[in-house]
N, C-alpha and C positions, 0 to 999 in steps of 0.2 A: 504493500500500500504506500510505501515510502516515497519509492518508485514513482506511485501516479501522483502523489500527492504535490513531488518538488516539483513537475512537469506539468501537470494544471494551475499549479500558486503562479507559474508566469505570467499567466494571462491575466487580463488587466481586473477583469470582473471576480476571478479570486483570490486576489492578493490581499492581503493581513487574516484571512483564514488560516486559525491554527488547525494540526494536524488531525484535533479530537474533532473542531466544528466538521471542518470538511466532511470526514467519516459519518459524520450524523448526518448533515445537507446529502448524502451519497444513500442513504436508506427512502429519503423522499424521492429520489431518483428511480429507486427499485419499485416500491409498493406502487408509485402514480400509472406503471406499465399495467399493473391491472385493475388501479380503479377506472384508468382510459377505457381498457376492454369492458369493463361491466360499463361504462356511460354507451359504449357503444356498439359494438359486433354482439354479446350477450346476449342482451333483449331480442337482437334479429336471432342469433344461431337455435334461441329458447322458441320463438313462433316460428319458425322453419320446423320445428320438431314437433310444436304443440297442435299449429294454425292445419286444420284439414277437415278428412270426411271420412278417412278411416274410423275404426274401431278402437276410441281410447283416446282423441284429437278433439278439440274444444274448437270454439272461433274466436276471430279478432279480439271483440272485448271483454270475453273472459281469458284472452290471456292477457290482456293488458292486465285487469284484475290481480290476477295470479300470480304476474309477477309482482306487482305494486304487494299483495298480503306478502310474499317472501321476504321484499326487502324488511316491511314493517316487522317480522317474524325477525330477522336479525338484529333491528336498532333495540327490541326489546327482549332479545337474549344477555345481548353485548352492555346494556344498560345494567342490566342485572348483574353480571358477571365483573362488568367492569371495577368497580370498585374494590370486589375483591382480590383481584390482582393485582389493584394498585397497591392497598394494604399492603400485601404480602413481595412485592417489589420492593416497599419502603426499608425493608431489612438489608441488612451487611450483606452484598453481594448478592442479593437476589434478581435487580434487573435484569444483566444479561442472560440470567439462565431464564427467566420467564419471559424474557422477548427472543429469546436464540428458538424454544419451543410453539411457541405461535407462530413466527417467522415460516418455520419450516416446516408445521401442518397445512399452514397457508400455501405454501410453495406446491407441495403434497397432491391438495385440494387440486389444487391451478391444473396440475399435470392431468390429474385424473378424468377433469371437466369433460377433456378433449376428444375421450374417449366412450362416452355415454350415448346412448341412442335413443333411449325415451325420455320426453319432456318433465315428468315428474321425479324421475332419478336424477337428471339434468339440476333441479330443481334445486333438490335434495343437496346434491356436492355442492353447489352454488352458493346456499344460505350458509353451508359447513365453512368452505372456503372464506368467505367475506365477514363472517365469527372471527377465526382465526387471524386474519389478512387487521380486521379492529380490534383484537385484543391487541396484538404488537401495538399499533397506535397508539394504546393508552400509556404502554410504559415509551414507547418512542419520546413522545411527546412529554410526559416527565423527565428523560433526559434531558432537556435543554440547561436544566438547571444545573446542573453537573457539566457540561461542556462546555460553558460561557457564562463570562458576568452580566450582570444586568443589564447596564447599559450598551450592550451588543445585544439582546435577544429579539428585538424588532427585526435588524439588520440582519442576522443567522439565521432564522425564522424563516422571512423572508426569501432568503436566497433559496431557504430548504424547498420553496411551495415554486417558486421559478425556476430552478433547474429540474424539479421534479415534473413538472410540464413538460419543457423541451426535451429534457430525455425519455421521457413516456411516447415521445415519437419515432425513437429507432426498434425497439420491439413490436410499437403498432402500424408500423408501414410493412413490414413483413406479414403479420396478421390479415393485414386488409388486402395483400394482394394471393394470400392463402385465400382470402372471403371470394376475391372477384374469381380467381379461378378454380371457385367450387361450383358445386349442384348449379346452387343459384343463382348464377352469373354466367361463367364463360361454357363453366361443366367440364374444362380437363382432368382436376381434380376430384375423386369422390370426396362424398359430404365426409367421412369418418378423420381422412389424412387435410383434410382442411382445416376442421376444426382442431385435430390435435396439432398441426405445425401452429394455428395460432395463439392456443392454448403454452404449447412445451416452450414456446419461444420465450413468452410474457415470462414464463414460470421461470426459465434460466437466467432471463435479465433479472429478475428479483431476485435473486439467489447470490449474483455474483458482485451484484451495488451492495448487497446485505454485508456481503465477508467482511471488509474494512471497521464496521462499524463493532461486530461483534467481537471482532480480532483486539478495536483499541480501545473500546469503551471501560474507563474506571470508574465507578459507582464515588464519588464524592459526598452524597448527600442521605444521611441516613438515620432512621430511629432507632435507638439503645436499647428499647425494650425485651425482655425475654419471650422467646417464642413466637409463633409466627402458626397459630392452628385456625381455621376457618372459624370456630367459635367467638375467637378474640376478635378474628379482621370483623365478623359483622358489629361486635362490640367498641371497637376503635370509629368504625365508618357512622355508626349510629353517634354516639358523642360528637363527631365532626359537624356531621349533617345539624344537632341540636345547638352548635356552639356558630357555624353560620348562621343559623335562625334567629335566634335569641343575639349576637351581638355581633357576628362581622357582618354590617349590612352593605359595605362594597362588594364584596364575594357575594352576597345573595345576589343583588340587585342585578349585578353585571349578569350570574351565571340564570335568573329571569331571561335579560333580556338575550341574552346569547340563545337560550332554550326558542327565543322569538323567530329573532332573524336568519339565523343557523335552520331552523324548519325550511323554508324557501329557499334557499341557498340550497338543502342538499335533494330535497323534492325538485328541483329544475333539475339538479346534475343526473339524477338519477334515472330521469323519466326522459332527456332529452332526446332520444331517438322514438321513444314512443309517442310524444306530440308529431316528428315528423310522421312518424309513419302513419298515426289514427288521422293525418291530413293527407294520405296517399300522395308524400310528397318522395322524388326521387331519392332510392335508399344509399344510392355511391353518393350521390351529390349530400346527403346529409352526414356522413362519415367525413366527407373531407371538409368540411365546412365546420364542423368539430375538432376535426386534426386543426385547422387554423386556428381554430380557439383555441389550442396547446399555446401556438407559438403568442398569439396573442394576450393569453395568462402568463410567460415569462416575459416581457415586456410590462406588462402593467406590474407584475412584483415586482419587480427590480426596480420601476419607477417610484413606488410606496415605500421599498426597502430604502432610496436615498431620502425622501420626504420626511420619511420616518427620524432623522436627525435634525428633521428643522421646525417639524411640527409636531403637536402632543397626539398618541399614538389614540385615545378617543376619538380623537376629531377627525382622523382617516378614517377611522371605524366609522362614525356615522358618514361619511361620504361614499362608502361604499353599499349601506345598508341605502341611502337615498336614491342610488344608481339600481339597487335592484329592484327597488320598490318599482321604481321608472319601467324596468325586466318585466315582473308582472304585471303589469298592466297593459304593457304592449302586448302580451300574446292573444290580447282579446283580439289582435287585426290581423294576427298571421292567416296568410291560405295560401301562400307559395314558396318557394326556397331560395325567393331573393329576403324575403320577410325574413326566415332561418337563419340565414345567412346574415341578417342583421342583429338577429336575437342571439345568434353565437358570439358573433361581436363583443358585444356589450358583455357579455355574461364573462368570456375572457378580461375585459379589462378588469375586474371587480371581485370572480372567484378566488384568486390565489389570496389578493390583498386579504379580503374579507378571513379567511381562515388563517393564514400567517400572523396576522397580525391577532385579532383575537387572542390566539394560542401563547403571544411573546407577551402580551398585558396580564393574563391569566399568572402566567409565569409568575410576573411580578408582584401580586399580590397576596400570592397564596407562600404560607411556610417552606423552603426550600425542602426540609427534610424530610416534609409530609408530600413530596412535591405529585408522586404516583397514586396516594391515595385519592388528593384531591383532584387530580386528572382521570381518576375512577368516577370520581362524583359530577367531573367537566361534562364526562362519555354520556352520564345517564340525562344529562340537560341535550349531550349533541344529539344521542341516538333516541331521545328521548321527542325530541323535538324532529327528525323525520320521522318516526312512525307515525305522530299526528300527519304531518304531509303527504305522505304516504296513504295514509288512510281517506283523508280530502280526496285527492287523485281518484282513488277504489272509488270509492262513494257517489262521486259525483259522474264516474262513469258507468257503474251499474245502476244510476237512476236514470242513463240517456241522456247526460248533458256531456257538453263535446269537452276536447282536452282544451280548448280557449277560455273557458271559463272555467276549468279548474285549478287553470296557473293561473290566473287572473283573479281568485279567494286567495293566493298566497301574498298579495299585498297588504291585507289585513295584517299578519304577522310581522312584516316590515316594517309598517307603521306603530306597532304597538313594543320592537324592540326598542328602536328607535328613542322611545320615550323612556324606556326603563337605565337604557344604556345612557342618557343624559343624567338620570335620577342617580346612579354609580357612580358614576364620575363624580358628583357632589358629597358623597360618602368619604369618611375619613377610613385608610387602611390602617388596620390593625395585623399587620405579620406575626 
């Protein structure tokens, strides 16, 4: 890792990155190769398998459905779950063993996906995978605290959510051209060696951005306590949760409004190919029009990551929370793929910021040494706040209403984070 490290520090954009950030910025690099796939080829590989007339094949909007109850099935496994491995991270040396093991059940998952043939197995490894693929997250992201001072974590944040974009482009251009020359596309390719070159690809990019960080990461930040047994972590996590309640009201207030705006945010990312498609809009012209939204989300992070030195790190946050507010509302006019292609847009400059940045404020406010538990407690606000969204989407498609006005309810939660996230920001911290 020495190796890559002295040889990318040259370039202009990672220079005063020390050895441990890099390694950490290099795991947002790995994981984003498959949240890309699940924003995009997924969804299509999942109704190619489901969408028909055979025996055991559902339609269009029950698989939209279906897949929309999955994802919510995971933000509310991970919700639950999360916590207790942040606990149980916050011990002497627990991190990397509990992010080395998710990592690479996730990786696991990925492989496996490729090779499934019915949609509800399909299903099945998907929701396993994307478990797996968010516990890592929770302790990743308590990392920060150990691998940088404070006043870097906007700035290393940052770079994690923009290089994680543009490199989520070299594993998914491989993928996409496995897509086009399968079944449903050109048809050189059978459906089976399709989906697994696009699957095993993702899975070996995540695997080998992961080495570096597992290899140098040193736990710096940690609780003295004796023991470390599920009984206690619920007993630790329950005190936390009553000692945010009762008196740090910046932690509450923020982790409200984060639970607001974070809803909308990961309900667009999520569903973004299933708006194009429930508009029978062109399914390559919607993939690549997302891939641009890659490059266009490292661009707007890198731009927030220098702002971030000159402005208070709320006040980006609310400028990106006003930008998607602006996101949903516009999808009430989409019906063509120049409209998409505008709605990708936007949604790139404001994605990375929005969750970079949140993630490096959180940082700050919360106890370094509790830093995994309370990113246990982040998960169940983040994951907590798409299966609402998730659930809007369902809803409002199995009542017959179109996907334009079901992105278009998620402005409601824009505007009402918006308000809480002001309300926090007036709260005094209590570390």
């Amino acid at each position: 890792m020495k190796s890559i490290f002295h040889a990318l520090n040259r370039l202009k954009v990672f220079r005063g990155l020390t050895e441990q950030e890099f390694a950490w910025v290099l795991y947002d690099v790995g994981n984003s190769a498959f949240i890309m796939l699940s924003c995009s080829l997924i969804p299509i590989w999942f109704k190619s398998l489901a969408i028909g007339t055979a025996p055991g094949q559902i339609n269009s909007h029950q698989a939209t459905a279906y897949y929309s109850i999955a994802v919510a099935v995971v933000t509310v496994i991970v919700a639950l779950l999360g916590p207790i491995f942040g606990v149980l991270a916050d011990h002497k040396d627990k991190k990397k063993v509990l992010f080395t093991t998710a990592a690479a059940l996730g990786i696991f998952g990925c492989i496996l996906n490729g090779f499934i043939t019915g949609w509800l197995l399909f299903l099945i490894i998907f929701v396993f995978t994307k478990i797996c693929y968010s516990a890592s997250l929770t302790i990743y992201d308590s990392m920060l605290n150990d691998i940088t001072s404070e006043e870097r974590m906007d700035e290393v944040s940052s770079y994690g959510f923009a290089w994680g974009y543009i490199g989520s482009c070299i594993p998914f251009l491989i993928a996409l051209i496995a897509y086009v020359l399968g079944p449903d596309m050109v048809g050189v390719l059978p459906d089976m060696l399709s989906k697994g070159i696009g699957f095993t690809v993702t899975a070996v990019w995540w695997l080998l951005v992961t080495i570096p960080l597992i290899r140098g990461f040193k736990q710096r930040n940690y609780v003295e306590t004796e023991g470390h047994d599920i009984r206690k972590a619920f007993a630790e996590i329950f005190h936390t949760l009553k000692n945010i309640a009762t008196h740090d009201k910046k932690v509450l207030f923020f982790l409200i409004a984060f639970f607001l705006y974070i809803d909308g945010v990961g309900t667009i990312i999520d569903n973004a190919i299933n708006i194009g498609t429930d508009l029978n809009l062109n399914t390559v012209g919607q993939v690549v029009f997302l891939l641009a939204t890659q490059v266009v989300a490292f661009g707007g992070s890198l731009v927030f990551a220098k702002l971030s030195k000159k402005y208070n790190t709320v006040t980006l946050i609310l400028v990106c929370i006003a930008g998607y507010f602006g996101i949903a509302l516009y999808a009430l006019m989409l019906s063509s793929l120049l409209h998409f292609a505008i709605l990708a847009f936007f949604i790139g400059c404001f994605q990375g910021s929005i969750q970079s940045l949140s993630r490096s404020y959180y940082s700050k406010i919360i106890p370094a040494e509790n830093s995994g538990e309370y990113f246990g407690i982040y998960d169940i606000f983040s994951k907590g706040a798409s299966f609402l969204g998730s659930a809007v989407i369902a809803a409002v498609k199995l009542a017959g209403g179109t996907i334009n006005v079901a992105v278009a309810c998620l402005a409601v939660f824009f505007a009402l984070g918006f308000l809480f996230l002001r309300i926090a920001d007036k709260q005094k911290a209590i570390r």
